[in-house]
ZATORKE-233806 format. One record per residue (C-alpha): x, y, z. Coordinates in steps of 0.02 Angstrom, whole numbers, padded with zeros to 5 digits, always signed. Layout:
<pts>
XYZ ...
</pts>
This chain:
<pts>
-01931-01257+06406 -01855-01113+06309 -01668-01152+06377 -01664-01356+06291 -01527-01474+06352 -01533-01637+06404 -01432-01791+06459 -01472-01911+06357 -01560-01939+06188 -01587-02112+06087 -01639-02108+05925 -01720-02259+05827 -01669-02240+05636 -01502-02140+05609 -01545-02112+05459 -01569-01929+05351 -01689-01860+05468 -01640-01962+05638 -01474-01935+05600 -01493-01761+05547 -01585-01724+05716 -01434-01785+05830 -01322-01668+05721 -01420-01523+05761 -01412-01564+05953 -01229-01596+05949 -01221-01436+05855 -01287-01312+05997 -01216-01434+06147 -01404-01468+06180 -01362-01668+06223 -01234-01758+06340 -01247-01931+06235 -01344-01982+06088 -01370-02173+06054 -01427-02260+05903 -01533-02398+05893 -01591-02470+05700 -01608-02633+05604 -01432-02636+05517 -01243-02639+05642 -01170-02575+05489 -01273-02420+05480 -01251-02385+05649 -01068-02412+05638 -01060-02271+05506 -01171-02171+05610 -01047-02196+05755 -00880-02181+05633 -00957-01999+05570 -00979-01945+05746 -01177-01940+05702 -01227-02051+05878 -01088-02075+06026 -01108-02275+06026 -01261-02392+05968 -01370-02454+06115 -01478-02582+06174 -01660-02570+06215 -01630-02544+06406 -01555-02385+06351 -01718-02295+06351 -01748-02317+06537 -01653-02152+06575 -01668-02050+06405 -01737-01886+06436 -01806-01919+06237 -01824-02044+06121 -01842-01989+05937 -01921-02129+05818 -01866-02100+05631 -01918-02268+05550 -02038-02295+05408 -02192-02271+05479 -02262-02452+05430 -02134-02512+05576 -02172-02382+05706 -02291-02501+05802 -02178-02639+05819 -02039-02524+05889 -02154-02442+06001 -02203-02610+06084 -02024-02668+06096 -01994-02494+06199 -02153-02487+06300 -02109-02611+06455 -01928-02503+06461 -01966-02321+06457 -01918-02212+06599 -02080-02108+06695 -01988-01943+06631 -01953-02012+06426 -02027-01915+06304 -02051-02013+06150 -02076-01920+05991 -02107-01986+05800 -02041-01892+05619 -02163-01988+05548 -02261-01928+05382 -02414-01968+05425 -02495-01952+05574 -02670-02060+05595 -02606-02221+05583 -02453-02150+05702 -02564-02125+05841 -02673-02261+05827 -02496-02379+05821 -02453-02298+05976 -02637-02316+06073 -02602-02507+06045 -02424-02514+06093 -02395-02387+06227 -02515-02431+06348 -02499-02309+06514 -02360-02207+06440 -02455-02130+06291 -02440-01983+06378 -02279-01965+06379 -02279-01991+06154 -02291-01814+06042 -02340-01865+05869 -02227-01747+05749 -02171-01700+05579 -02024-01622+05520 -02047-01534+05356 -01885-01570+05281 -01815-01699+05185 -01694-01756+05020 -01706-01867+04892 -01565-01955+04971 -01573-02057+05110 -01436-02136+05274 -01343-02077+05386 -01213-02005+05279 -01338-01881+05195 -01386-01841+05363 -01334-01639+05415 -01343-01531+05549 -01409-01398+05468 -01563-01487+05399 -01689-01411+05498 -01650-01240+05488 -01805-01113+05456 -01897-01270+05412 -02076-01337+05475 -02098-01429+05616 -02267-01496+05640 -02337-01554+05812 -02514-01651+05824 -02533-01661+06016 -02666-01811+06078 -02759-01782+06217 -02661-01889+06309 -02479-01821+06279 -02431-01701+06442 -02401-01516+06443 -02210-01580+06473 -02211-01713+06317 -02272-01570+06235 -02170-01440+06296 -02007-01556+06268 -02078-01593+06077 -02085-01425+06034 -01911-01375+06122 -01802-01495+06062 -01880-01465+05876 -01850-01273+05894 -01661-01321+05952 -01647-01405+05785 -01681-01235+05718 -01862-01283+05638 -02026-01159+05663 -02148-01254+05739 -02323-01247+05702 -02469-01394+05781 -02604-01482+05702 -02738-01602+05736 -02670-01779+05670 -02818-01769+05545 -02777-01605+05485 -02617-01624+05462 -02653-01794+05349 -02759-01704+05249 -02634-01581+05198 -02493-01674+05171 -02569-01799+05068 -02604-01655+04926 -02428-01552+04964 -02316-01694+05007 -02397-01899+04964 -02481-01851+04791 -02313-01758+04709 -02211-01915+04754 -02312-02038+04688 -02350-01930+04515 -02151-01919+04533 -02133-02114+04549 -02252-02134+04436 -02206-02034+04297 -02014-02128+04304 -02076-02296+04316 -02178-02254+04156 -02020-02200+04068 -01929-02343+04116 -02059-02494+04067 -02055-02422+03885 -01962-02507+03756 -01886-02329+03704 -01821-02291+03910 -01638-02269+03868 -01675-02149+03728 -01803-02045+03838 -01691-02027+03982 -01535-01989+03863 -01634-01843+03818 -01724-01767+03963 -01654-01632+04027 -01668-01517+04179 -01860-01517+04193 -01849-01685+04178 -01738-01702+04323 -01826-01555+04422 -01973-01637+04426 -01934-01809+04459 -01799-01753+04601 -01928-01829+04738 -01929-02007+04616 -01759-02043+04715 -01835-02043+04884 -01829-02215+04997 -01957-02337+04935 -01995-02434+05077 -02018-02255+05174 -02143-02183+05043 -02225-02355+05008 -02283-02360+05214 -02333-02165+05192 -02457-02189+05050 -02514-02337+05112 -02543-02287+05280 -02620-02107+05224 -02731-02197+05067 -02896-02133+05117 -02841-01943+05098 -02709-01982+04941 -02831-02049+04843 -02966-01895+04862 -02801-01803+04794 -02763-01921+04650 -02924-01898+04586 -02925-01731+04599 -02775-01716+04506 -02833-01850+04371 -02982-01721+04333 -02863-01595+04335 -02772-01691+04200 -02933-01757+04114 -02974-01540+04085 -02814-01514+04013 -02834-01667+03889 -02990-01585+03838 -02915-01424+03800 -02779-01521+03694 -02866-01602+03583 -03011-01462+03545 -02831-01366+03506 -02889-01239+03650 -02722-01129+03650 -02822-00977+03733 -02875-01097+03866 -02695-01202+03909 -02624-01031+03906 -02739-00960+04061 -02728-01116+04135 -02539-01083+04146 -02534-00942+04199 -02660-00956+04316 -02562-01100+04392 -02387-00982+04377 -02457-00855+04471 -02506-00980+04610 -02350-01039+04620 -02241-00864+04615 -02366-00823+04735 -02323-00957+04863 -02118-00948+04822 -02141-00741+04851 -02232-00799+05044 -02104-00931+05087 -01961-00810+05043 -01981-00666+05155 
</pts>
């Protein structure tokens, strides 16, 4: 399904990354009519005003959609997916840009009944801090991951419509088992939000917050970039993906329990190889993603 284009697309949540995916079909003339379905009219109607979704729909809409994208929080995914069941089409794809996957699939082996076949779990690996449709861009996707965790149950065309309309966006796509790709994302994606959340919140409980944040500067604000992410969003992700994000806080706290060590036996030698052992890492990875 190399040559993508299709009739009609609805997506649920036209939001950065819903609304960011209708861009990029509008962009190559790979959709006749996108329609946006969500929980607020007014965020629809500023979907619609920046030409984002061609009018906001109705439920019965996904009867004849050749794909349905769902870009909520992943703690309302079920609920959606029930609402849609009883209307989808035989030929609707369904699709998720969920962050986690587990709880995904089990939400949809509840709520989709006979059509679970026609439902591709899936991950876009792109993002901002910011959130709405008036962050969202066409260009978004562009040499960025898509991941794709296939059940057993999902057709060779869900599949094969999943992975086309993804590429179309202009993202590499890659698959995964839903397990696999939990695992992963929990240490690369879940745990440096939360330490990112975390280290803010501590900032701003302490009686001295507005001279700290006068004075931080740009690693500061480097590092905390992900601590102005949507809280609901990453609330239902580390909830949902607990299990696995706790193995990686703990990790980290021993991480951070070694360097404390090293600080107060005044260890310079040690913090030093430490550093650069964890600077080469990282150069390493930027040099890999780069070419």
């Amino acid at each position: 399904m190399a040559d993508f284009k299709v009739n009609k697309v609805v997506v649920f949540g036209v939001g950065l990354i819903g609304g960011s995916f209708a861009l990029a079909l509008k962009r190559d003339k790979a959709v006749g009519e996108v329609v946006g379905l969500g929980r607020s009219t007014a965020s629809l109607e500023i979907a619609q005003g920046l030409g984002i979704i061609d009018r906001v729909g109705e439920l019965n809409d996904v009867r004849d959609a050749d794909l349905v994208l769902l870009a909520m929080p992943v703690g309302k995914m079920e609920a959606v997916m029930s609402a849609i069941a009883p209307y989808l089409g035989d030929k609707t794809v369904v699709i998720d840009a969920g962050s986690t996957k587990q709880d995904v699939v089990a939400a949809a082996q509840r709520a989709l009944g006979s059509k679970l076949g026609q439902f591709v779990p899936c991950h876009p690996i792109a993002g901002a801090e910011k959130s709405g449709a008036s962050a969202a861009q066409a260009d978004l996707y562009i040499d960025k991951r898509a991941i794709i965790t296939p059940l057993p149950e999902s057709t060779p065309f869900a599949i094969a419509m999943a992975e086309a309309a993804w590429t179309v966006c202009g993202a590499d796509v890659s698959m995964m088992t839903p397990a696999q790709h939990d695992a992963v994302f929990a240490a690369v994606s879940h745990l440096p939000h939360v330490l990112a959340f975390a280290l803010v919140e501590s900032f701003a409980k302490r009686p001295e917050a507005a001279d700290l944040f006068a004075n931080a500067g740009s690693g500061f604000r480097d590092f905390t970039r992900i601590a102005s992410s949507h809280p609901e969003m990453w609330r239902d992700i580390s909830v949902a993906n607990r299990a696995a994000l706790l193995v990686e806080l703990d990790r980290y706290m021993n991480t951070l329990i070694e360097v404390r060590a090293l600080l107060a036996a005044g260890d310079g030698q040690a913090l030093e190889k430490l550093f650069a052992t964890a600077r080469d890492a990282r150069d390493a990875w930027l040099d890999s993603i780069e070419k």
